[in-house]
C-alpha positions as a Markdown table, in Angstrom:
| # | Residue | x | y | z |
|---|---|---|---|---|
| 1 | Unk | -34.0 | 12.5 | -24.3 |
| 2 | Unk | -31.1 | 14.2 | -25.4 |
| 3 | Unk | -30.7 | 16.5 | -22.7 |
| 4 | Unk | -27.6 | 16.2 | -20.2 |
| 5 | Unk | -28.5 | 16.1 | -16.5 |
| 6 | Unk | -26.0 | 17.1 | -13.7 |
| 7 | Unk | -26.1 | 16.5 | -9.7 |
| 8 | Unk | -23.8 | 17.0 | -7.2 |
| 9 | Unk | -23.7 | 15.1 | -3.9 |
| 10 | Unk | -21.0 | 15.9 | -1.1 |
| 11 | Unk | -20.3 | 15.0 | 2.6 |
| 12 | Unk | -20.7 | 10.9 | 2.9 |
| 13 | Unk | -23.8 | 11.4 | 0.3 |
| 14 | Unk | -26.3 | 14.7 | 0.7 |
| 15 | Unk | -27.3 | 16.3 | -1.9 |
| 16 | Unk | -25.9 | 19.9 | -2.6 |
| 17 | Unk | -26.9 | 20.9 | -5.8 |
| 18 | Unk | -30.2 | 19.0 | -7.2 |
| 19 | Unk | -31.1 | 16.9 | -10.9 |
| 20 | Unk | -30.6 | 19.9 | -13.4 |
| 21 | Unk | -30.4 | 20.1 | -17.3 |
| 22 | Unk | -27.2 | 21.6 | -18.2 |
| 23 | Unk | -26.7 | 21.0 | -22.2 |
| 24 | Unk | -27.8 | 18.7 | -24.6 |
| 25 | Unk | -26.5 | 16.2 | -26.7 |
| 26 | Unk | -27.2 | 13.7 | -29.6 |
| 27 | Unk | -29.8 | 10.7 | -28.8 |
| 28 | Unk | -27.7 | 8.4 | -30.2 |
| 29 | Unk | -24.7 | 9.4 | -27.2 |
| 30 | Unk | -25.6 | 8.4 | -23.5 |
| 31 | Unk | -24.0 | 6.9 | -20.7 |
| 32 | Unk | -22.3 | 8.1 | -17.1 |
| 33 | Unk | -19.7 | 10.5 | -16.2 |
| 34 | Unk | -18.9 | 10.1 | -12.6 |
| 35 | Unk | -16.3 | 12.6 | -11.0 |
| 36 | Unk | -15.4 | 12.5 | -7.3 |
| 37 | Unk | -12.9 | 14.5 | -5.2 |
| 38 | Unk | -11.5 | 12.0 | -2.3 |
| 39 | Unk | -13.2 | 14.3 | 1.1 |
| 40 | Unk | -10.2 | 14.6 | 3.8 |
| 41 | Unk | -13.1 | 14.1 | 6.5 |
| 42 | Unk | -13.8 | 10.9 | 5.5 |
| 43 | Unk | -10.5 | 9.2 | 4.0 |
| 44 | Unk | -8.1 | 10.6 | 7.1 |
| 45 | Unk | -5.4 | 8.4 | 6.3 |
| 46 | Unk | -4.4 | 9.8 | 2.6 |
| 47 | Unk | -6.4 | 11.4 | -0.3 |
| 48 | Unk | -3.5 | 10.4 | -2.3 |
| 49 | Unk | -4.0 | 8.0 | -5.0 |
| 50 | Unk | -1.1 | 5.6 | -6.0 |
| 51 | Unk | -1.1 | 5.3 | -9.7 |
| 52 | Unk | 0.6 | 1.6 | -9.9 |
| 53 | Unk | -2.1 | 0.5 | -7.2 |
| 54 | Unk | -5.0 | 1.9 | -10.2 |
| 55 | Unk | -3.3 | 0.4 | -12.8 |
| 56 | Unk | -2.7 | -3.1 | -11.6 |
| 57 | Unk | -6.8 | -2.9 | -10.6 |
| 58 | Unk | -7.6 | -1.6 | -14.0 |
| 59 | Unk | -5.6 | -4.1 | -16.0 |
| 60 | Unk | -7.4 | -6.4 | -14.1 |
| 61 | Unk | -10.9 | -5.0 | -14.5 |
| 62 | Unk | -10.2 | -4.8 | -18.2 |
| 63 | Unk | -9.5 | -9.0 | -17.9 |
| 64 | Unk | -12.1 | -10.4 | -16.5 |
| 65 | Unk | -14.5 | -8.2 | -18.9 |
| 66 | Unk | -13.0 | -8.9 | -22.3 |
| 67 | Unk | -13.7 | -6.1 | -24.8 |
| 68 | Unk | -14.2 | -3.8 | -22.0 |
| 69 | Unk | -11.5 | -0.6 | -22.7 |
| 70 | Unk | -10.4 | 0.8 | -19.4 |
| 71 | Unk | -7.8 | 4.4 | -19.5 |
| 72 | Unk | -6.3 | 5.2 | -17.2 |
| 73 | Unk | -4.7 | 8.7 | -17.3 |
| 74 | Unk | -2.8 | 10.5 | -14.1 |
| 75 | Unk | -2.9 | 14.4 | -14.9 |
| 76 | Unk | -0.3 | 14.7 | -12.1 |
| 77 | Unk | 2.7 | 12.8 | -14.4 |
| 78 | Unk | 1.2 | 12.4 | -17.8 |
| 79 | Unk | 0.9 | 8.6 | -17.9 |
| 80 | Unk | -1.0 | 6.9 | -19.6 |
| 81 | Unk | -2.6 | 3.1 | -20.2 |
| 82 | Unk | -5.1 | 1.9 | -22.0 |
| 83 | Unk | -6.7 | -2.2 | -21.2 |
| 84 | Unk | -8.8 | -4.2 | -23.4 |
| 85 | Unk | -8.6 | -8.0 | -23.6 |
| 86 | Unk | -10.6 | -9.4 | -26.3 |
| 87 | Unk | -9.5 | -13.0 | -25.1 |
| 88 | Unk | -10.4 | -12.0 | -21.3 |
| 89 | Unk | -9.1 | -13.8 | -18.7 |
| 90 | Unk | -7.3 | -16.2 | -21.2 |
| 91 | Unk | -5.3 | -13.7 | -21.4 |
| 92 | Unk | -5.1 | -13.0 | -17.9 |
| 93 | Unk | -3.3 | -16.2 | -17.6 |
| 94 | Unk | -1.0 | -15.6 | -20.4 |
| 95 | Unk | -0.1 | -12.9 | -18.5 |
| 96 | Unk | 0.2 | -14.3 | -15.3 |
| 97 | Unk | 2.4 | -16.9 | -17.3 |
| 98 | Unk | 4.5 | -14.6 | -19.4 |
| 99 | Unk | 8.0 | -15.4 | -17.3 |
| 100 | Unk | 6.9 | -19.1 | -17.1 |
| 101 | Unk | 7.4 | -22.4 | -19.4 |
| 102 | Unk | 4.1 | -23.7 | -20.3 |
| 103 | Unk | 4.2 | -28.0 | -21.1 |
| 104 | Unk | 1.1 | -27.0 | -23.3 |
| 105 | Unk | 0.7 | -24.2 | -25.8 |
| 106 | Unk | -3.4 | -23.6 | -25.7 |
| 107 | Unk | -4.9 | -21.7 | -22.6 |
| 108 | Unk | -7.9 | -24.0 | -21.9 |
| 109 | Unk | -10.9 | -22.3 | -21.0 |
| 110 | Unk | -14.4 | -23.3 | -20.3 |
| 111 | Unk | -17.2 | -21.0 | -19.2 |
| 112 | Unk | -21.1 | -21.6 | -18.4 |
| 113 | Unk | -24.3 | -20.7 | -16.8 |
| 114 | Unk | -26.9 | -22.5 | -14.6 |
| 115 | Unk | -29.5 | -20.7 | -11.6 |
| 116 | Unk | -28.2 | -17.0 | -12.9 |
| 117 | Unk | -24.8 | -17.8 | -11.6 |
| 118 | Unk | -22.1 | -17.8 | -14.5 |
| 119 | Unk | -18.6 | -19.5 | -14.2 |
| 120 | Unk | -15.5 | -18.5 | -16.7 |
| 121 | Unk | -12.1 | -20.6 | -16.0 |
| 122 | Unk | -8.9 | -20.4 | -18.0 |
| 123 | Unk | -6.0 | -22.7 | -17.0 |
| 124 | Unk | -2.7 | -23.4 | -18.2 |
| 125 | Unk | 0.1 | -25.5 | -16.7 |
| 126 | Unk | 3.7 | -24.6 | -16.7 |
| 127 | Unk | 6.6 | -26.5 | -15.5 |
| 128 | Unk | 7.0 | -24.7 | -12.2 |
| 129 | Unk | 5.4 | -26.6 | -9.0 |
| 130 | Unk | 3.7 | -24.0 | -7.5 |
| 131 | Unk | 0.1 | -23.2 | -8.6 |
| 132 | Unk | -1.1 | -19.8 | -8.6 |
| 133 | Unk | -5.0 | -19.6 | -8.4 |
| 134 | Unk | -6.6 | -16.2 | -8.5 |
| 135 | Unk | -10.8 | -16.6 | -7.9 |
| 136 | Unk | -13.2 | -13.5 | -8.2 |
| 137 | Unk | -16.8 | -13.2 | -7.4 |
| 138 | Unk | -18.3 | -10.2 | -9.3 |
| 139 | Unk | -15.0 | -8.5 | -10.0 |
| 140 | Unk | -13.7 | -9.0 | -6.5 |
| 141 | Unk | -11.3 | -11.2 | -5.7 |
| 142 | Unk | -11.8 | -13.5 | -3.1 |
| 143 | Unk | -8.1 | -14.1 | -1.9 |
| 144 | Unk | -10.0 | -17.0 | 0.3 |
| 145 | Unk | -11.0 | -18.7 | -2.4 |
| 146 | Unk | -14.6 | -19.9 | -1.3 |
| 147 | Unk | -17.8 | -22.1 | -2.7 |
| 148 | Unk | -17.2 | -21.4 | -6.6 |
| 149 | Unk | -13.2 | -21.9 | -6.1 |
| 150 | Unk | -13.9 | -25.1 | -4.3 |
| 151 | Unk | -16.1 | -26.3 | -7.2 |
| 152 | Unk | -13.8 | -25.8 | -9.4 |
| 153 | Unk | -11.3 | -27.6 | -7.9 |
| 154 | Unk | -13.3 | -30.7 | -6.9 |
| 155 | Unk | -13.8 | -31.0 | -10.9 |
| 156 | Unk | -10.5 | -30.8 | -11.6 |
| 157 | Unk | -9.4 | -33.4 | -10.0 |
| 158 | Unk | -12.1 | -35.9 | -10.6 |
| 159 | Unk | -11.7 | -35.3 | -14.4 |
| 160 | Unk | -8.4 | -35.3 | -14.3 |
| 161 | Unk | -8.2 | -38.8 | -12.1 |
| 162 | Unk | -11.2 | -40.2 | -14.7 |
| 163 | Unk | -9.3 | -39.4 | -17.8 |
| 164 | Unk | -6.1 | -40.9 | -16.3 |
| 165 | Unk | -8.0 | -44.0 | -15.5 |
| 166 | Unk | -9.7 | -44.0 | -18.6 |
| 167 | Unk | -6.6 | -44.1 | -20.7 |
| 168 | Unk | -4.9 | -46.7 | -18.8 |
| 169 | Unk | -2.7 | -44.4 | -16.7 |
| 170 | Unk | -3.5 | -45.2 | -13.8 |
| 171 | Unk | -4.6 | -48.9 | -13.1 |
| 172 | Unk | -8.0 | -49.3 | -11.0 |
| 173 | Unk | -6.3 | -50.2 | -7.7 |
| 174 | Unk | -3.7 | -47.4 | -7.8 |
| 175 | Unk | -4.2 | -44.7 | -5.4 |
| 176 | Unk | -5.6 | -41.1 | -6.8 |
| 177 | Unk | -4.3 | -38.1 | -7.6 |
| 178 | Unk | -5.0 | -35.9 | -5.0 |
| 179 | Unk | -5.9 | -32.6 | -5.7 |
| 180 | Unk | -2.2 | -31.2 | -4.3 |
| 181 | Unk | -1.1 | -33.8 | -7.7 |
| 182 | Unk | -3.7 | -32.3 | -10.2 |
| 183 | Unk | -2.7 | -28.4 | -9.4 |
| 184 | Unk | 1.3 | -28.4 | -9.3 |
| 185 | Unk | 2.4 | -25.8 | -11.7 |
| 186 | Unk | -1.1 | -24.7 | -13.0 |
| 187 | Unk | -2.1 | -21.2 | -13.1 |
| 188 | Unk | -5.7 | -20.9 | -13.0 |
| 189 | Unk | -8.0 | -17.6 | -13.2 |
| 190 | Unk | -11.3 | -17.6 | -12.0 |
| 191 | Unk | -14.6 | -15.9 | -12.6 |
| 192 | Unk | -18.1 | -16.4 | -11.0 |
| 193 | Unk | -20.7 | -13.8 | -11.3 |
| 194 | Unk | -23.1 | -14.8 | -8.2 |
| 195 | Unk | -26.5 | -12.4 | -7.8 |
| 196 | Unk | -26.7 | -11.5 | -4.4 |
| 197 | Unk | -23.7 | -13.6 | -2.9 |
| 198 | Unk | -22.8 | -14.3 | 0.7 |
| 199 | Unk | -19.5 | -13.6 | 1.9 |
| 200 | Unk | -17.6 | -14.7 | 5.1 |
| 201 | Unk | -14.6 | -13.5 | 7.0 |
| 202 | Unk | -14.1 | -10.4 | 8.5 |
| 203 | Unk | -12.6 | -8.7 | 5.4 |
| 204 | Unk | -15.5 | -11.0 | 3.2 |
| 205 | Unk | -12.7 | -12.3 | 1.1 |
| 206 | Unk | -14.4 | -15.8 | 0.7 |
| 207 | Unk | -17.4 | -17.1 | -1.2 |
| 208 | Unk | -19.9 | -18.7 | 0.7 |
| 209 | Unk | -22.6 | -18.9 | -1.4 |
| 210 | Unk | -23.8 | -22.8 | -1.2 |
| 211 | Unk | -25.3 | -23.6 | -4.4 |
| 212 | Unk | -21.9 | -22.3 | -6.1 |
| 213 | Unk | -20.2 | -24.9 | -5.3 |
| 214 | Unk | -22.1 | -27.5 | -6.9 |
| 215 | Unk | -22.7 | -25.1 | -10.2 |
| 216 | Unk | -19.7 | -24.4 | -10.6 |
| 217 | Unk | -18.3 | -27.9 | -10.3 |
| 218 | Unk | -20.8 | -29.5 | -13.1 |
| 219 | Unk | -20.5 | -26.6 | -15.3 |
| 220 | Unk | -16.3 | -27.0 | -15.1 |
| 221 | Unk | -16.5 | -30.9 | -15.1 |
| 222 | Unk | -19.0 | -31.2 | -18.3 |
| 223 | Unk | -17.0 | -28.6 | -20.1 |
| 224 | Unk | -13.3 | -29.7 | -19.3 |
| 225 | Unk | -14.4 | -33.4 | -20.4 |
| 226 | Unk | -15.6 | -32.0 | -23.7 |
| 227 | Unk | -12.1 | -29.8 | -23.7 |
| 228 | Unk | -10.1 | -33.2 | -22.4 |
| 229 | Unk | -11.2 | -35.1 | -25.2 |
| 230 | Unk | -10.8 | -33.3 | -28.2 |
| 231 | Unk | -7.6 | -32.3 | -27.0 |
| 232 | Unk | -5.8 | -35.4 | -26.3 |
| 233 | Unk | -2.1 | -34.2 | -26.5 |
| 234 | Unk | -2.7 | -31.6 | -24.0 |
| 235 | Unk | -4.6 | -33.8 | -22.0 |
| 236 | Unk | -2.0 | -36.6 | -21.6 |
| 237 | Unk | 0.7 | -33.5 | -20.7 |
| 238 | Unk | -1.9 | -33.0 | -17.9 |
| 239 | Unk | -2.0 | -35.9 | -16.5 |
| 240 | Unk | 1.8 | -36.8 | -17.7 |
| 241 | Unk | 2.3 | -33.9 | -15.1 |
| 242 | Unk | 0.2 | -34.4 | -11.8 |
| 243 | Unk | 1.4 | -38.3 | -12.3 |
| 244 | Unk | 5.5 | -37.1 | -11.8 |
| 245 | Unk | 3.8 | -35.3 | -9.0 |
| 246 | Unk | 2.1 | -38.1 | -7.2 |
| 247 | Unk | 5.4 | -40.1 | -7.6 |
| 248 | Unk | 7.3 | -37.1 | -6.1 |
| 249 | Unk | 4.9 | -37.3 | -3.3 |
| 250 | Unk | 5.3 | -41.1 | -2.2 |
| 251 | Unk | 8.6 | -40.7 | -2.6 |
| 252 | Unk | 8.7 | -38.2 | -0.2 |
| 253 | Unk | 6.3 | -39.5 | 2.2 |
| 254 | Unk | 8.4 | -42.9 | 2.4 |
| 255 | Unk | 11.5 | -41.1 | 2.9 |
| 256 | Unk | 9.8 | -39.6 | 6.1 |
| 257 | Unk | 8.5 | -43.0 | 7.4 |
| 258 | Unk | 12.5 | -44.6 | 7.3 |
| 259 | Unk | 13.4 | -41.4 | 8.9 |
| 260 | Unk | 10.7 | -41.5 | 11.9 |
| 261 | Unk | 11.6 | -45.4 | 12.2 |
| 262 | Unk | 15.5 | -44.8 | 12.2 |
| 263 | Unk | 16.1 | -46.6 | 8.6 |
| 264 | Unk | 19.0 | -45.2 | 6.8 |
| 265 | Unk | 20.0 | -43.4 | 10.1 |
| 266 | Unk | 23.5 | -44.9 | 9.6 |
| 267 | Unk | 23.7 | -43.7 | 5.9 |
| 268 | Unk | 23.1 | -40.0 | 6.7 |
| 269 | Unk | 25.3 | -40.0 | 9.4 |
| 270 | Unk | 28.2 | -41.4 | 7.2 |
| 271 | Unk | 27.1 | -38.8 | 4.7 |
| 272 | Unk | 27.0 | -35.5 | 7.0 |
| 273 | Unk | 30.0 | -33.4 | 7.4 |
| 274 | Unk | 31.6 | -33.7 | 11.2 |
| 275 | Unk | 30.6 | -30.2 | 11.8 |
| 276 | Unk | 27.5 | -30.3 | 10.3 |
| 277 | Unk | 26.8 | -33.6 | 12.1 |
């Protein structure tokens, strides 16, 4: 009502000064200010904040809410950042991927809703083999991954494996990829906004929710199909990819068969160094 209210809370939460009006203001201006001094009788450790640790939270905050505009200002140095990401966390994986070679040049992303529970996921592979998979819950990451991770994952590979199939990649008798196959060199943000969600672990870094799981996955499988097909270049690079990978993988897994049966025993031997032998 155009007024400006002020109250002041202090030690773990009591009120020491009550609701007052202390100015006014325009109608068409509102919000929240919060300000809060760290209390040395609660955080005993260190009241100290570490500016990098705020920055690399608020660049993240400001990803996975695009349009959101975070600053962040430390009157101790003078620095100063400002986040916003209109592209969200598409752009969270362009960043992720700025040192990397992608094999395709658009971020897919697919997002949806279904029960209340919302799923964003932006991928893009690059031609590393590691993949780097950051998951959050309502702004949190779970570093455990959990139920919406999992669905996610389980949709990957089965749309990945179906397309393959479908396009005569890989013939109806031929094992899978496996889900190890389908994720080398992807990066892979993301996002689930869950109403009331149930953690586990001690330090409630996974997702246990149990009807995110199958959300997620139908919302990411419907949507990466549709993505899949009208994208067909990007989609055979895909698959072009996690097939090398599958071959990498029988490769490997015969080479340690001979080895545990003693074939080729004679051919490394000839090949080590005395010394090394």
């Amino acid at each position: 009502e155009g007024k400006v209210h002020y109250i002041k809370f202090a030690n773990g939460g009591h009120t020491v000064e009550p609701l007052k009006v202390i100015g006014e203001c325009s109608e068409d201006r509102t919000g929240t200010t919060v300000t809060f001094m760290p209390d040395d009788e609660i955080f005993k450790e260190t009241t100290t904040f570490n500016y990098e640790t705020l920055k690399t939270r608020t660049r993240e905050l400001a990803f996975l809410n695009k349009g959101l505009r975070i600053i962040l200002m430390d009157d101790r140095t003078g620095e100063k950042d400002t986040f916003v990401y209109e592209g969200g966390i598409k752009e969270f994986v362009a960043y992720v991927n700025k040192n990397k070679t992608p094999i395709h040049e658009d971020i897919v992303y697919v997002e949806g809703m279904e029960n209340d529970i919302s799923i964003e996921v932006a991928l893009q592979y690059n031609d590393g083999y590691n993949a780097t998979v950051y998951s959050f819950v309502n702004n949190i990451i779970t570093p455990e991954g959990g139920t919406h991770e999992d669905g996610v994952k389980l949709a990957l590979t089965r749309i990945i494996n179906n397309y393959a199939k479908a396009n005569k990649i890989l013939k109806d008798n031929d094992e899978p990829l496996s889900g190890d196959d389908v994720r080398e060199g992807i990066t892979m943000i993301i996002s689930a906004k869950v109403p009331e969600p149930q953690f586990e672990g001690q330090t409630k870094g996974k997702l246990g929710t149990p009807e995110a799981r199958s959300i997620t996955e139908a919302v990411t499988y419907e949507n990466l199909k549709f993505f899949l097909e009208e994208n067909k270049e990007v989609a055979l690079n895909i698959v072009d990819k996690a097939s090398k990978s599958k071959l990498a993988r029988e490769a490997a897994r015969k080479a340690r068969e001979e080895a545990r049966n003693g074939k080729g025993k004679q051919k490394v031997e000839k090949n080590l160094s005395g010394k090394l032998a």
